[in-house]
Structures are given as structure tokens and as C-alpha cells.
N, C-alpha and C positions, 0 to 999 in steps of 0.2 A: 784667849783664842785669837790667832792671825787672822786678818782677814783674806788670806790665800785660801782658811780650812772652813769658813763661813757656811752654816746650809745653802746660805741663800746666793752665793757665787756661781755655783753651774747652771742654776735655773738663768739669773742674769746673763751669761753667757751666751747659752741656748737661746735664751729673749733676742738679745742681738743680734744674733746670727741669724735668727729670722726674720727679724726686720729688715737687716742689708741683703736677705736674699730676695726677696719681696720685691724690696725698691731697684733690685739690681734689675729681677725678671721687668719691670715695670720700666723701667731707663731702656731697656733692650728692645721692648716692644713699642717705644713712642720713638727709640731711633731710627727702627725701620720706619717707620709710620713715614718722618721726617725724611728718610732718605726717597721711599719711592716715592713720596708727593715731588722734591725735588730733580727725582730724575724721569716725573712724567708718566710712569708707568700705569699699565692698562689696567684700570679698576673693576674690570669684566673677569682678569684673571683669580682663578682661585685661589692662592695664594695670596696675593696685594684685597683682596676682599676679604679674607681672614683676616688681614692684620689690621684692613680698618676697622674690622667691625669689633676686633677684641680694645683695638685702642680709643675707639670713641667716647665710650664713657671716661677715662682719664684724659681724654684731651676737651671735650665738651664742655665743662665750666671756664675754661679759658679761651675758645673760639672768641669770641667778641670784641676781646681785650686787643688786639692788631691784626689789622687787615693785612690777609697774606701777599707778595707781591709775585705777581703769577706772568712771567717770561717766557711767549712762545710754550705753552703749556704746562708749563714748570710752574709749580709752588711751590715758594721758599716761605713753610708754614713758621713766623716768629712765635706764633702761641702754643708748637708741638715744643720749642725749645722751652717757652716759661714754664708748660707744665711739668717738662723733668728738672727745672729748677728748684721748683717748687715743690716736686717731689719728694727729691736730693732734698733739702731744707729739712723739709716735714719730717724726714727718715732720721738725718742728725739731729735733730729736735729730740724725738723717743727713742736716741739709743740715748742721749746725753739722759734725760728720764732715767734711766735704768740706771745710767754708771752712778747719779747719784745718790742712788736708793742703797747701793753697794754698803755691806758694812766697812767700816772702819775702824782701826785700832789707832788708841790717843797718838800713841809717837808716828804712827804713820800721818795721822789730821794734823801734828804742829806742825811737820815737816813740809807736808804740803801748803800750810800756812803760810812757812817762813821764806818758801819758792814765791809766792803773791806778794 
């Protein structure tokens, strides 16, 4: 059996594609985060209130880590950038997880072998 025809390739698949969408919506909502802090914007309005409030807990374990530098009202939050680094990382991390869980067929594993 190829591992193109594998059971367990469309589940991996679908796995992935959930994770990169995940971390995508997750990257989306800490860039706004990171943009309206730095362009100052009114945290009274409903919209910039919604995105802090859905973004706080993925920004919150990194607050501490560097103090923002705040310009005439503007925050240039460094810790909304580590946390979609960190993210990003964490995301490639468990899809890398999965691709390795992938079966394999032998001449496909030497080949990849002989590329290393």
C-alpha cells in the first residue's frame, strides 16, 4: 500500500488544515490587536473592545515579557508580536507532529533518507 492510499492520510490532512486555520484566525486577531494599539485607537469603541477582549487571553501570558513603548498614545505592543510568534512556532510544531505520524512506504523512507 502507497502511502498516498493510507487510512490515515485524509484524517492528517484535515488535522492540518485545522491547525493552520486556527493559528491563522489567531495571527488575524492579535494583528489587529497590534495594529489598533498602534494607531491609538478609541478602546470605548465597540469594535477595538471586541478585539481586545477576544485577544487578551492569547496575548496575556506574554504581557510582562516587554514593556510596550507608548508614543504620544500609541503602543507599539512588542509582546502582541511574540505571541503570534509563538503561535506560528507552536502551530508548525503540531502540524510537523502529524506529517510525522504519516505512514510511509520503505522506498519512499530510503529516498527521503538519501535527501538527508
Amino acid at each position: 500500500m502507497d502511502s498516498y492510499n493510507s487510512p490515515t492520510t485524509k484524517p492528517l490532512f484535515r488535522g492540518t488544515q485545522i491547525v493552520w486555520y486556527i493559528c491563522a484566525l489567531l495571527e488575524i486577531i492579535l494583528a489587529f490587536r497590534f495594529f489598533l494599539r498602534l494607531a491609538g485607537a478609541n478602546a470605548g469603541a465597540g469594535f477595538t473592545d471586541f478585539i481586545y477582549a477576544i485577544s487578551w487571553p492569547f496575548a496575556q501570558p506574554f504581557i510582562a515579557v516587554f514593556q510596550p513603548t507608548v508614543v504620544a498614545g500609541k503602543v507599539f505592543e512588542w509582546t502582541t508580536l511574540l505571541a503570534m510568534v509563538v503561535y506560528l512556532l507552536i502551530a508548525w510544531g503540531i502540524v510537523s507532529l502529524f506529517t510525522m505520524s504519516k505512514t510511509v512506504s520503505t522506498p519512499e523512507a530510503a529516498a527521503k533518507l538519501d535527501e538527508k
